[in-house]
C-alpha positions as CSV (number, residue, x, y, z in Angstrom):
1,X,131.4,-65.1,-27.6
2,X,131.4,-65.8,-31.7
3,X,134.4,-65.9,-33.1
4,X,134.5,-63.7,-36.3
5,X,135.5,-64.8,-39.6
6,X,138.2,-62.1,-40.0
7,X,141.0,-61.1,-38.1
8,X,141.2,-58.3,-35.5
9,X,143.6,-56.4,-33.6
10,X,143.6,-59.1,-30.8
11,X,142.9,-62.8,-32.3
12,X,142.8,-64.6,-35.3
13,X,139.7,-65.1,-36.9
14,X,137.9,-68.3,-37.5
15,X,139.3,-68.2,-41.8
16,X,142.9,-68.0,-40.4
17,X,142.6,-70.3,-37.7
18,X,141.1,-73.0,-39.8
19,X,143.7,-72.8,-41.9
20,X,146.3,-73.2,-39.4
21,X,144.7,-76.2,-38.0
22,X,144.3,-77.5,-40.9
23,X,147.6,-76.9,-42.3
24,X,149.1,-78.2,-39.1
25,X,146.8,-81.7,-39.4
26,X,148.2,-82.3,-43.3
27,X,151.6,-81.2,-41.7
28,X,151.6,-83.6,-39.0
29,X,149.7,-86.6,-41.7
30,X,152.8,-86.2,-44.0
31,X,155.1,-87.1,-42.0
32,X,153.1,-90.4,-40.2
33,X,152.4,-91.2,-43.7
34,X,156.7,-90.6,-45.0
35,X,157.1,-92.9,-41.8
36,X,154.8,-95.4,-42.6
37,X,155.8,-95.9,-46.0
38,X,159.2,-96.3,-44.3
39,X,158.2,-99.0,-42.0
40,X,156.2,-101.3,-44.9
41,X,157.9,-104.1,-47.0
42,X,154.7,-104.5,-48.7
43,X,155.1,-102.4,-52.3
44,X,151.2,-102.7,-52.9
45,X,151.1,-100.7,-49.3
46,X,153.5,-99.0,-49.9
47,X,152.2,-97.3,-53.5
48,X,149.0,-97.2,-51.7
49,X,150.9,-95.1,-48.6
50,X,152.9,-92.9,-51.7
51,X,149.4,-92.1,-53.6
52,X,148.1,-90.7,-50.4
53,X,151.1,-88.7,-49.4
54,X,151.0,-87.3,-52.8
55,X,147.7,-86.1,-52.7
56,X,148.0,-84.8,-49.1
57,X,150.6,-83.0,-50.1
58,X,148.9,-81.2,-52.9
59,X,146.4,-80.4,-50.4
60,X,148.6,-78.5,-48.3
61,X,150.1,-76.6,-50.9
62,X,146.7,-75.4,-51.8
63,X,145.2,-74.5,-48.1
64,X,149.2,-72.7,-47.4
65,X,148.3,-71.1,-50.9
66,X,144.4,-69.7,-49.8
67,X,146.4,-69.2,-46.7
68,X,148.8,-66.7,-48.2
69,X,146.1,-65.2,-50.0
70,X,143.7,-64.8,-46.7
71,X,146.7,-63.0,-45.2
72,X,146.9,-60.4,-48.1
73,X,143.9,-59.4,-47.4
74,X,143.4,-60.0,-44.0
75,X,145.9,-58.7,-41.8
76,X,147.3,-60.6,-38.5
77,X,147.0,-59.0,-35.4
78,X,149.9,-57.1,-33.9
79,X,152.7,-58.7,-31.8
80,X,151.5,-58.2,-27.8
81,X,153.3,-55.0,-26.9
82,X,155.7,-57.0,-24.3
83,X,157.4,-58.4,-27.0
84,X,160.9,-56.9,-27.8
85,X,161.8,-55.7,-31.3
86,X,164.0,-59.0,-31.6
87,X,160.9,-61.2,-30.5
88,X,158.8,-59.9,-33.2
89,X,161.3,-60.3,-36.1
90,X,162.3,-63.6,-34.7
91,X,158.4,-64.4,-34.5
92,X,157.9,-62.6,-38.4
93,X,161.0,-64.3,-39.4
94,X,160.1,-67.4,-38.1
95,X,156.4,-67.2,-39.6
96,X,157.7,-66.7,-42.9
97,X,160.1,-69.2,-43.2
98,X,157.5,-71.5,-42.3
99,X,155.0,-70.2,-44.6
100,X,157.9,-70.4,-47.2
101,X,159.0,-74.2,-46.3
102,X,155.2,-75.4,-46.5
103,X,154.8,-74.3,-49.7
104,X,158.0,-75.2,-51.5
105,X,157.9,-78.5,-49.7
106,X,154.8,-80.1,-52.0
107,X,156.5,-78.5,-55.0
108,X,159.8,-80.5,-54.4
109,X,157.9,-84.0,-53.8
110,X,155.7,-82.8,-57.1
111,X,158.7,-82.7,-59.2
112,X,160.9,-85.6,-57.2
113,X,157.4,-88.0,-58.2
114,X,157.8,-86.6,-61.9
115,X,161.2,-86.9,-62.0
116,X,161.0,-90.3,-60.9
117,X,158.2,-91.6,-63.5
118,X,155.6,-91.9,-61.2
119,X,152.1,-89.9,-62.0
120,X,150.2,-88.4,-59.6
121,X,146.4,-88.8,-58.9
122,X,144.5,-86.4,-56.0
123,X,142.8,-89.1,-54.2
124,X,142.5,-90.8,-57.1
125,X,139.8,-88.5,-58.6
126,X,141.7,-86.4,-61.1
127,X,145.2,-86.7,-62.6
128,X,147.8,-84.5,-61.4
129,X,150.1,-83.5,-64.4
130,X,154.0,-84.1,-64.2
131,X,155.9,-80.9,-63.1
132,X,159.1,-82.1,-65.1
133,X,159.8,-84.5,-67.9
134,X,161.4,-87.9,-66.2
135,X,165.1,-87.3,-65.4
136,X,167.4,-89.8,-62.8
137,X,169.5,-86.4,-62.2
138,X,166.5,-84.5,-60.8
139,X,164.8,-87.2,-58.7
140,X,168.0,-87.7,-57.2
141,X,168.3,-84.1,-56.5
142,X,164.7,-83.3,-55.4
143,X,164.6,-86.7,-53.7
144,X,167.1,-85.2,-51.6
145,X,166.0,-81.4,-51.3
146,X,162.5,-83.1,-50.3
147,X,164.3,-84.9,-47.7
148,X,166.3,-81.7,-46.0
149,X,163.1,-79.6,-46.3
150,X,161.4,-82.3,-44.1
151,X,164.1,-81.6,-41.5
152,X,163.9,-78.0,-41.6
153,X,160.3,-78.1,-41.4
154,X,160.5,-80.0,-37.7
155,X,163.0,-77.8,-36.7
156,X,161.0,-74.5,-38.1
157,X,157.9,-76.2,-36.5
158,X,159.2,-77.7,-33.0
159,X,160.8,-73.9,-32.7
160,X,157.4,-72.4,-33.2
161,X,155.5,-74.9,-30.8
162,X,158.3,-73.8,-28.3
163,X,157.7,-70.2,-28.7
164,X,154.5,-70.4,-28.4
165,X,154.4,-73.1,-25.2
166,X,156.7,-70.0,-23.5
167,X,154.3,-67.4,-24.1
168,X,151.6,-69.4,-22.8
169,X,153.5,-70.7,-19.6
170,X,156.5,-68.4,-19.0
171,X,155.4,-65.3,-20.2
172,X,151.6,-65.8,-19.6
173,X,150.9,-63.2,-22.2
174,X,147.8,-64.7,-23.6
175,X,149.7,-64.8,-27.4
176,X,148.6,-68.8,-27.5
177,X,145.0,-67.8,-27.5
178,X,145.0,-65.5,-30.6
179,X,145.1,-68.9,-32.7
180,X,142.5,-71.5,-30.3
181,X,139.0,-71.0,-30.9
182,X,136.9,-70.0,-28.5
183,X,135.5,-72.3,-26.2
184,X,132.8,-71.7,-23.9
């Protein structure tokens, strides 16, 4: 069986999925690369380790953004019909807020790096203009909102992964499978 580009009423479609995946693999690079750059005394590793976070990060702001987009025009498929009412606005809730962390996390480390002096380069191909004019008040402030966000992001994420890790083996409703490919 092909899996189609769109959505339908039973699975996500290869556009969405790809997204996911791909959101979820920037997702999971952040924050090996924010723990690397923890673990290094070495500065020339270390603003070698920042450049790349930055630029990752820029990248998942723009695939959550095409994301977002995709989904305006391309509706998810329904909730299974064993889910309760509280399920689904738990699940639409919790969808959401994830959506809404992943894209106003990049934006906080965008104007923390500003704040703080330090340019930005995508991958060192193209200059990434400062968000805000240097200020020690806002990197100190966005420094920390970038940190919390990170939090609320594994919590969001690990509560998501358990959701769906109960459908698949408590509930055995088949809701996992609406965002793996299909494999023959």
């Amino acid at each position: 069986m092909k899996l189609p580009l769109a959505n339908t009423d039973r699975s996500y479609g290869l556009v969405a999925q790809s997204f996911h995946w791909l959101v979820v693999a920037g997702i999971t690079a952040q924050f090996i690369w924010a723990w690397r750059i923890d673990q290094t005394d070495s500065i020339r590793t270390q603003f070698t380790l920042v450049n790349q976070h930055k630029s990752i990060g820029m990248t998942v702001l723009g695939l959550v953004v095409l994301r977002l987009l995709w989904r305006a025009v391309n509706r998810p498929p329904a909730f299974p019909g064993s889910m309760s009412g509280w399920e689904r606005r738990a699940a639409s809730t919790a969808h959401w807020l994830l959506y809404a962390l992943i894209l106003v996390m990049p934006l906080t480390g965008w104007i923390y790096s500003s704040a703080a002096g330090f340019g930005a380069e995508f991958f060192g191909l193209l200059d990434i203009p400062d968000f805000v004019a240097q200020s020690e008040r806002l990197e100190s402030v966005f420094g920390t909102i970038h940190e919390w966000l990170a939090k609320a992001i594994l919590l969001v994420v690990a509560i998501h992964v358990l959701a769906a890790l109960r459908h698949q083996f408590v509930l055995k409703d088949g809701l996992l499978r609406r965002m793996l490919p299909v494999w023959k």
